[in-house]
N, C-alpha and C positions, 0 to 999 in steps of 0.2 A: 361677189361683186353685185351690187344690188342699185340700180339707180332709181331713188325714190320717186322722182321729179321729174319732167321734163320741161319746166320752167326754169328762168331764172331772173332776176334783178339787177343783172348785169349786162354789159354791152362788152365784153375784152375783146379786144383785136386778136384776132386770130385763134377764138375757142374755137372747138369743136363742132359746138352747134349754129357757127353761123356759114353763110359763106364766104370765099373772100370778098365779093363784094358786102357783106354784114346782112346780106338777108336769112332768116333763119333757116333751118337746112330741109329742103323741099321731102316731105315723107314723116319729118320730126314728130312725134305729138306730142304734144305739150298739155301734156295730163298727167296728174297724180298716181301713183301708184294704191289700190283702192285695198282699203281691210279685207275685200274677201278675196281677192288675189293674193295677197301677203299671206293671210292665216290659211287659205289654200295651199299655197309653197311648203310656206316653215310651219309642217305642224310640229306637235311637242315633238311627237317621235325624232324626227327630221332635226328640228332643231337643239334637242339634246346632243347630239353627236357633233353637230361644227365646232372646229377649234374659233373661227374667225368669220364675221360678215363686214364686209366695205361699204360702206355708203360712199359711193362714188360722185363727181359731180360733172362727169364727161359730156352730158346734154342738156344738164341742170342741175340746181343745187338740191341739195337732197334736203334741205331745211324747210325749204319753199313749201313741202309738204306738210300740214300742220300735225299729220298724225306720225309724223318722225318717235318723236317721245316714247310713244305710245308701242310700236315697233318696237324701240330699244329695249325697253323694260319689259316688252314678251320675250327676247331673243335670252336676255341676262337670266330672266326669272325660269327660263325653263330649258337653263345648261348651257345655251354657246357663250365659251370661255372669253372672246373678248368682240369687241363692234368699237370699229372706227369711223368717222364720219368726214367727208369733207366739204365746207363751209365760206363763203364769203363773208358769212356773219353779220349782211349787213341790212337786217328788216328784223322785224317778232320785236315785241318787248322784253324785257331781262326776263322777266319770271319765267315766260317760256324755255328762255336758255339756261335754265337752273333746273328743269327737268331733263337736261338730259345729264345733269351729273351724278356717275352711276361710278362703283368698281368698275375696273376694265372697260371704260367706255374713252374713247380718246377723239376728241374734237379738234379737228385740224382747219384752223383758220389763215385765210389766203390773205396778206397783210403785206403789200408790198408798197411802202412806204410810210415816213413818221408825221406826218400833216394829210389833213382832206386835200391837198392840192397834188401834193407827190403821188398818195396812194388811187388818187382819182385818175392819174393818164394810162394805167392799163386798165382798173378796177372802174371803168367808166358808170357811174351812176350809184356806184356805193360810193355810203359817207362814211368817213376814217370812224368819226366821234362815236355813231351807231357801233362802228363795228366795236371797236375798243371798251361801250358801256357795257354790248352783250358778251363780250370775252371774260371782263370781269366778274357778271352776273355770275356764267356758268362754273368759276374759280370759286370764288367766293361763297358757291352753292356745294362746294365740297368736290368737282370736277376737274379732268384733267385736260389740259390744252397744249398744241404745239401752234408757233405762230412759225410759217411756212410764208416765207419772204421769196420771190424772184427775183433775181438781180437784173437791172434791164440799166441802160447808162444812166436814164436819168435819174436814177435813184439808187447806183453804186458808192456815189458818199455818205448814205446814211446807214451803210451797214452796223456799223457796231452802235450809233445809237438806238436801230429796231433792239439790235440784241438786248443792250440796255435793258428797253423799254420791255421788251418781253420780262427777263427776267426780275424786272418791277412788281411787274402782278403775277408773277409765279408761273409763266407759261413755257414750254420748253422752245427753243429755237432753232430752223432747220432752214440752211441757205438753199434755195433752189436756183439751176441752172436751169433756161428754158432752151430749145433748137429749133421752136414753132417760126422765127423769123428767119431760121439758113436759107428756104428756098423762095423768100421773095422780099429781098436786101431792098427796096423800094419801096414797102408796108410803109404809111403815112399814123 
């Protein structure tokens, strides 16, 4: 589990790294994860051996990082068996999201609704259209994708047309249930 990033380009109610009141979380740093930390970590040796590395996005997106790619294709090129990533997907221009389509490399984009207006009330400040051109990009560059939907009310009648719409451009689809709101039923 590897958080590239402590950035992100998003505002969601009730992540991680904000507080409840939405200020970001006092200690956070919101700083990249740098090449000679990484290549310090995962040497060959080291990373020969892993089955699995996560690109997590618990305090930030791990994309946000521009040397994400770059990461991937050392971890593939020298033995760990597979690297998943998770994504809001919603900044970089395509051609960057087409490097990271690798064997075993599985791109999980956070897509919770099928318009810029549905997917904008939890994914505050990402646009649907970004996200969906760089999903494509990385499909279409030979990659693999899961489009990881939350179910929240306002956006429980579009389930089966996300599904649709995933299996459109060939991404696989994964309903998620969230419990970030059980312990404060008043969240606006």
């Amino acid at each position: 589990h590897v958080e590239a990033s402590g950035k992100c380009n998003s505002f969601c109610p009730m992540c991680s790294r904000y507080t409840k009141l939405g200020y970001v979380q006092p200690g956070l740093k919101e700083s990249d994860l740098t090449p000679e930390l990484f290549y310090k970590l995962f040497t060959k040796e080291f990373t020969s051996q892993l089955e699995h590395v996560y690109f997590s996005g618990v305090y930030g997106d791990p994309c946000i990082n521009k040397r994400l790619p770059e990461f991937v294709n050392y971890l593939i090129d020298y033995g760990c068996k597979s690297v998943s990533i998770d994504t809001n997907g919603g900044y970089r221009k395509p051609d960057w999201w087409a490097k990271l389509a690798r064997k075993n490399v599985m791109v999980n984009f956070a897509i919770d609704g099928a318009s810029n207006e549905t997917h904008g009330l939890y994914r505050i400040g990402v646009v649907y259209d970004t996200v969906i051109e760089n999903l494509k990009a990385l499909i279409t560059a030979g990659g693999t994708a899961q489009w990881n939907f939350i179910v929240f009310q306002h956006n429980e009648h579009e389930v089966e047309t996300e599904r649709q719409l995933a299996q459109d451009v060939g991404a696989k689809f994964r309903i998620k249930v969230t419990q970030k709101f059980r312990s404060n039923k008043n969240f606006k």
